[in-house]
C-alpha positions as CSV (number, residue, x, y, z in Angstrom):
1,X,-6.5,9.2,-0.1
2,X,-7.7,6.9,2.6
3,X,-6.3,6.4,6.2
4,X,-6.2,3.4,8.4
5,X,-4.2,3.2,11.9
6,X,-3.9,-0.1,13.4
7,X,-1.6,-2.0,16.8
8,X,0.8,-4.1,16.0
9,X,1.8,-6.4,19.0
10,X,5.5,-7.2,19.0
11,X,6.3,-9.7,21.9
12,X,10.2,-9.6,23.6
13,X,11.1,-11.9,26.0
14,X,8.2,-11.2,28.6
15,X,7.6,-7.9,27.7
16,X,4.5,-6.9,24.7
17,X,4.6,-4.0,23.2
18,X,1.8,-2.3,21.8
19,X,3.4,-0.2,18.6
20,X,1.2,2.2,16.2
21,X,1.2,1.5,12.5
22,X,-0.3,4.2,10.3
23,X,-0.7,3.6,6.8
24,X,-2.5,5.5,3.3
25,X,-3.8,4.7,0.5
26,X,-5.8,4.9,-2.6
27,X,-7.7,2.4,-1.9
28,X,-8.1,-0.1,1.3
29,X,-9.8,-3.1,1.2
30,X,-10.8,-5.0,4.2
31,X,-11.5,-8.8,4.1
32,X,-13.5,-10.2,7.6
33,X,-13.5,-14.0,6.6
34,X,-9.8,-13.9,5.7
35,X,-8.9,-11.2,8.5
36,X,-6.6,-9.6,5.2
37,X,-6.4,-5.9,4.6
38,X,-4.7,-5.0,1.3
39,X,-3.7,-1.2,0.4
40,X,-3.8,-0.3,-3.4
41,X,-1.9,2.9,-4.6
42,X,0.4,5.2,-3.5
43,X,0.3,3.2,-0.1
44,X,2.7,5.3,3.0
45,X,3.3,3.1,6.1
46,X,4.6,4.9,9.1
47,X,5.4,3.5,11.7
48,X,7.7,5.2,15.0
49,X,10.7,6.7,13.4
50,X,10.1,4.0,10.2
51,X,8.5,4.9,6.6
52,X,8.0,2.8,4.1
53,X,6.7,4.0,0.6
54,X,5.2,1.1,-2.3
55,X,2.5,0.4,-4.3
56,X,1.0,-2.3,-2.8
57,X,0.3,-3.7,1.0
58,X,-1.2,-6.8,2.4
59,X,-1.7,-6.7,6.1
60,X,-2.5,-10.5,7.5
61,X,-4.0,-9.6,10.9
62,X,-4.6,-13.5,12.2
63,X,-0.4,-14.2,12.2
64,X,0.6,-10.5,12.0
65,X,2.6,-10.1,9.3
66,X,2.7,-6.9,6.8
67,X,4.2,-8.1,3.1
68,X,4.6,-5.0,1.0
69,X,4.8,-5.4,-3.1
């Protein structure tokens, strides 16, 4: 089982928040040119009082988006 813990920024009017999202995996693969960071197996996000439980994850850092398959 690997571990990775990354920010997400969520921006609100004027206000940025910083919020902590954890996530596990099989397997995590991290892609520099692409800034893409896909979870394989048995992947557990967690996130504040959120959890979401799935197979597959691909984290898009450059326009922040999380799309879970």
């Amino acid at each position: 089982m690997l571990f990775f813990t990354f920010c997400l920024s969520v921006q609100s009017n004027d206000d940025i928040k910083e919020d902590e999202i954890e996530i596990e995996a099989d397997e995590l693969v991290y892609n520099k040119d692409e800034k893409l960071l896909s979870a394989n197996g048995n992947v557990y996000i967690k996130q504040d009082d959120l959890r979401l439980v799935t197979d597959q994850v691909i984290y898009d850092k450059e326009n922040n988006y999380l799309y879970a398959m």
